[in-house]
N, C-alpha and C positions, 0 to 999 in steps of 0.2 A: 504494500500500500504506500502514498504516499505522503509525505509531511512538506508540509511549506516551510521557509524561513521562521523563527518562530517571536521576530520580534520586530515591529514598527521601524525599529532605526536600522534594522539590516541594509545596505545600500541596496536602492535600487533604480539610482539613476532616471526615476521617472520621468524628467521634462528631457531628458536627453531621450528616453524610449520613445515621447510623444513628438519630437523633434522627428524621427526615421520613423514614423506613423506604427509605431507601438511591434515596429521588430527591432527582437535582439540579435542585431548581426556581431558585436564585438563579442560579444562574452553570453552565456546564457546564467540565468539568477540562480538557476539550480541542475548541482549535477546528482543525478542519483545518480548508486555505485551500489551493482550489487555483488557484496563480499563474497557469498556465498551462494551456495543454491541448498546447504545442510540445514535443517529444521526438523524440528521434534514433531509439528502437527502436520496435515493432510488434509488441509480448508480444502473446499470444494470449488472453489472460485482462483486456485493458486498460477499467477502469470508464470511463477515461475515452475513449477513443477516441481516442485523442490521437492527432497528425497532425507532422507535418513542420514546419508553420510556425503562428505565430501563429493561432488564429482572431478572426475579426471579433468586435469589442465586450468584447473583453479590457479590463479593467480600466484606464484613467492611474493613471501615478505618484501623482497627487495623489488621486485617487479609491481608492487601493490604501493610502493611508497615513489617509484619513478612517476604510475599515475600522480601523486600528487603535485610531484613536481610538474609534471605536466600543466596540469590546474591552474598552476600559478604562473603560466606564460598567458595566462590572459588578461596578467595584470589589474589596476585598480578599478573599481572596485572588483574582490575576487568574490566569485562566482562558492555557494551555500555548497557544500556536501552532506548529502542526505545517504548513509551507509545502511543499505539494505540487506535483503535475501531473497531468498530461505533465514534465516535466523541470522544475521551478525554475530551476537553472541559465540555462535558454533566457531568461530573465527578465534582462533587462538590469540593470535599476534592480534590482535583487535583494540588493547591496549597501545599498544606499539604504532599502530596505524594514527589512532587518536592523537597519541602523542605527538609525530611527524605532521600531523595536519595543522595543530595549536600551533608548532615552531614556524611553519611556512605561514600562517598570519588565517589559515583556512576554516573559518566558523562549520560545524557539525552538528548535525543532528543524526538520532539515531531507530530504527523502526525493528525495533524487537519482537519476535513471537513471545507471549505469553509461556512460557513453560517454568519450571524449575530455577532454571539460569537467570533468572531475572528476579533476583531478589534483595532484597532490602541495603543491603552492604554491595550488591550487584551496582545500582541506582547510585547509593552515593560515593563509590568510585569513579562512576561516569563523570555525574556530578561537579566532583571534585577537579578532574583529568579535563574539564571545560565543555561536555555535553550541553549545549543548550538548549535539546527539544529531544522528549521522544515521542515515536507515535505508539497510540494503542488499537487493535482493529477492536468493534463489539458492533456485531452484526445483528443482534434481536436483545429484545425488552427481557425477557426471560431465559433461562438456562436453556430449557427445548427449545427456544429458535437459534441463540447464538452459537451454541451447541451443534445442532443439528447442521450448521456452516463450517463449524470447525471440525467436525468428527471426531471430537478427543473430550470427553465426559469431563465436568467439572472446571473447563476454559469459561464458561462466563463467570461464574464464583472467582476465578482465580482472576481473570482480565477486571473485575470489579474490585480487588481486592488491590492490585498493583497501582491502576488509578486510585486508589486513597493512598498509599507507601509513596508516589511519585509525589504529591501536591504534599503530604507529610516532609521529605526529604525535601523539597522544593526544585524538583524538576518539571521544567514545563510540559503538559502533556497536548500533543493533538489527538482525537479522537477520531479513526476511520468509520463510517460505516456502511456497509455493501447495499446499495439498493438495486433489486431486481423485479421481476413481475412478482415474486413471491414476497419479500421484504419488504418492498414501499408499503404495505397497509399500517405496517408496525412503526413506522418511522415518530410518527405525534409519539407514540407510549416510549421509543429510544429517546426523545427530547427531554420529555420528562422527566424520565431514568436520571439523566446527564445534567440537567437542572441541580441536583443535587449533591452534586457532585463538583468538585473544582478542575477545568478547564481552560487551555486558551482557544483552543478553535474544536471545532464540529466540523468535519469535510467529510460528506454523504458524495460516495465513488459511485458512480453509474455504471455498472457492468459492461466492460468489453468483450466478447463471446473470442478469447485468445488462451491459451493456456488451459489450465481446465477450467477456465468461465466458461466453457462451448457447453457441457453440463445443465450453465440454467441459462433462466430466460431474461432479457433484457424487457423492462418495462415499454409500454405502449409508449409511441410520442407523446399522445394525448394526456397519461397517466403521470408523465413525468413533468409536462408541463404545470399541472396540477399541482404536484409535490413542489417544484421550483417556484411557483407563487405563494405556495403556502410557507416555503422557507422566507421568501421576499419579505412575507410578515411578521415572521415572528423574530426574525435576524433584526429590526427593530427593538427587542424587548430581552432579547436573549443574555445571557450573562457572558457568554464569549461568542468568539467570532464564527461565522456561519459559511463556510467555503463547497463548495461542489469539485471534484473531480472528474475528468472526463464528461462535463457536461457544461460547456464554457456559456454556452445560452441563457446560463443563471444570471450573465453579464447582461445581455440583452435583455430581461425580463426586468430585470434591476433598473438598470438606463432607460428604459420605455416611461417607468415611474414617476423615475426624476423626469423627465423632459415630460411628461402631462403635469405637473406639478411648478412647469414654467424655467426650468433650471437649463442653461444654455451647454452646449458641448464641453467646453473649459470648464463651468462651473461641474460639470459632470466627473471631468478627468479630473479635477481638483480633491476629490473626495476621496475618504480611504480607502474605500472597496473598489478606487480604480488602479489600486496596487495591482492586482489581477488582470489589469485588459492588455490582451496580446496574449500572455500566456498559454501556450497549448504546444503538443508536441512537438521536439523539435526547437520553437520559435521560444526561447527563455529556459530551457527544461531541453537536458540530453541525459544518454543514459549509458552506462556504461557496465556491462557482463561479467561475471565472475570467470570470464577465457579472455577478458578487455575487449571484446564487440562493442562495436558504439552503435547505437541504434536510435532515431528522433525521443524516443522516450520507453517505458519498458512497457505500456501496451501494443507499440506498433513495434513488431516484431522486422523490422527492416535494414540487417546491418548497413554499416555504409562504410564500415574498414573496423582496423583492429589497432587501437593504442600501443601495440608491440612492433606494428611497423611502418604507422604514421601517428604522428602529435596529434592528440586529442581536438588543440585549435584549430589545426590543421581541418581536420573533420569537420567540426561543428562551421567552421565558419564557409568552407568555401566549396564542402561537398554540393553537389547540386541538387540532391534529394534535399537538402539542409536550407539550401538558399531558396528553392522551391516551396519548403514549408514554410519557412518565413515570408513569405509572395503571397499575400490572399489575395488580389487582386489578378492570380492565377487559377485561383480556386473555378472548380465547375459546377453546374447545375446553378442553385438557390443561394450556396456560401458565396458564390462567387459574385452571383447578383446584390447579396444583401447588403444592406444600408449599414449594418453594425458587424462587418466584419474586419475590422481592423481593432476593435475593444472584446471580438469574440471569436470569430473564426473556427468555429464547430472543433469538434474532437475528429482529429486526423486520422488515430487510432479506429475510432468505430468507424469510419469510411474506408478504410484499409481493411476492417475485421470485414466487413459483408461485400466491397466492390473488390479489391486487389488494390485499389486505385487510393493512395494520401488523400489527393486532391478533391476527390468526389465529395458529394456535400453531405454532411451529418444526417442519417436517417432516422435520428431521434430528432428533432427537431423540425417542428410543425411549421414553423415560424413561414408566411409569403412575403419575403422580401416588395418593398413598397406600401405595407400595410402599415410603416411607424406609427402615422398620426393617428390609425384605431387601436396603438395597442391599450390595454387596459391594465 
């Protein structure tokens, strides 16, 4: 899953993003890095497929710290590392890694599985070693639904148990959670849940059918639309911040609001939740494999070379799937027509999961391009 920067002041260069009409060609805000592919559980929803034990051609220590050197030829401001899996934890040198990132000047977060490994003296070593985010997935209100995602008996007790140890120890937590045609009914009873609880952001992932997502079902357009308006309101009143994943139209649904409410384009971008516009695969966000595959992001399964035998910047910036994806203005069908695709630019990933095709337009997304001044 994935975790954003997890702090207001992280740089992000905004009036320079809004200057190159909100792509990141120099640097992208965030690089997820997935350590490993090893993890204890067998979510049903897993990009990665992650397995039991190490897979073969896993990254060395000293080849996992060249990436970071890497990292940091893309100079100021440097670009967030988000260290993923299968489990991080399962990463031995994972320590070692942390450490090399802090010295290079590289802010970290980190997206833990829920197991054993992640325990209380786990957390505030992180902590301590300069963690400043980690993610938590909790996919349902109740143990049988969260459960029933996770396949491993006793992860939502435990996923709810770590979320009070993180906000205890004072690590910040983001909160994943999976919506699907199955899932979205439960989302109001997840809010509530989470109401209770101390948090900095809520990001509700909209299923991409890659990895073993192919399993469930992705929500109606119509359903998610639904869900994305209902978020629109209550991200108003909520006690942390309210982000979506692979579903960037939460942008558009947002901006429609403000601009029937009289609020000008600037005055639009001016605002916090326009931290977000541009971002989506690829364009702000690259992704990087536990063999160093570099791929627009870790739903869209599309390498574009390998950190072992081109520079990472190298990649991101000048591959031409990369500069492509940063092109909306290239984009086909309805994205490419839309009024708001430079603040959103659909999910590249679910246009890749169902066409072959980056480019093709979000078929979650109901939205008729030219319809602005009725949105509601």
């Amino acid at each position: 899953m994935t975790i954003a920067p997890p702090h207001p002041s992280t740089p992000t260069a905004i009036g320079a993003v809004r200057h190159e009409g909100f792509a990141y060609q120099r640097a992208p805000m965030i690089v997820y890095w997935e350590l490993t592919t090893a993890c204890g559980l067998a979510c049903r929803h897993c990009r990665a497929e992650a397995v039991r034990q190490p897979a073969p051609g896993e990254l060395t220590t000293r080849q996992a710290i060249g990436v970071l050197d890497q990292i940091t030829q893309f100079g100021d401001p440097l670009p967030h590392v988000v260290m993923t899996g299968g489990d991080p934890l399962r990463r031995i040198d994972l320590d070692d890694l942390i450490a090399a990132a802090h010295e290079r000047g590289i802010g970290v977060s980190l997206a833990p599985a829920v197991t054993p490994l992640l325990s209380r003296n786990r957390l505030e070593v992180l902590r301590d070693a300069g963690v400043q985010a980690i993610s938590l997935s909790l996919d349902g209100s109740t143990s049988a639904l969260h459960d029933g995602v996770r396949q491993v008996p006793g992860t939502f007790d435990a996923t709810m148990a770590a979320l009070d140890m993180a906000a205890d120890v004072g690590v910040p937590v983001q909160v994943n959670t999976l919506v699907t045609a199955d899932t979205l009914p439960d989302m109001p009873a997840v809010y509530e849940l989470l109401r209770t609880r101390t948090l900095m952001t809520w990001s509700l992932f909209f299923l991409i059918s890659t990895g073993r997502g192919t399993q469930l079902t992705e929500p109606t357009p119509g359903d998610a639309e639904k869900l994305m308006r209902w978020l629109g309101g209550i991200s108003r009143e909520a006690p942390f911040m309210v982000r979506t994943t692979e579903a960037t139209h939460y942008r558009r649904i947002a901006a429609a609001r403000m601009e029937k409410a009289g609020r000008s384009a600037e005055e639009i971008e001016a605002m916090p939740f326009a931290r977000g516009f541009g971002i989506r695969d690829g364009n702000g966000i690259v992704f990087v494999s536990h063999t160093g595959d570099v791929t627009p992001s870790g739903f869209l399964p599309l390498p574009v070379g390998n950190v072992l035998t081109t520079p990472l910047v190298d990649l991101y910036r000048d591959h031409p799937t990369m500069r492509a994806l940063r092109d909306p203005e290239g984009f086909k069908g309805r994205c490419g027509d839309c009024e708001y695709h430079l603040w959103c630019g659909g999910s590249r990933a679910r246009a890749y999961a169902h066409t072959g095709d980056p480019l093709e337009s979000d078929p979650l997304c109901p939205y008729v391009p030219g319809s602005r001044h009725h949105a509601h």
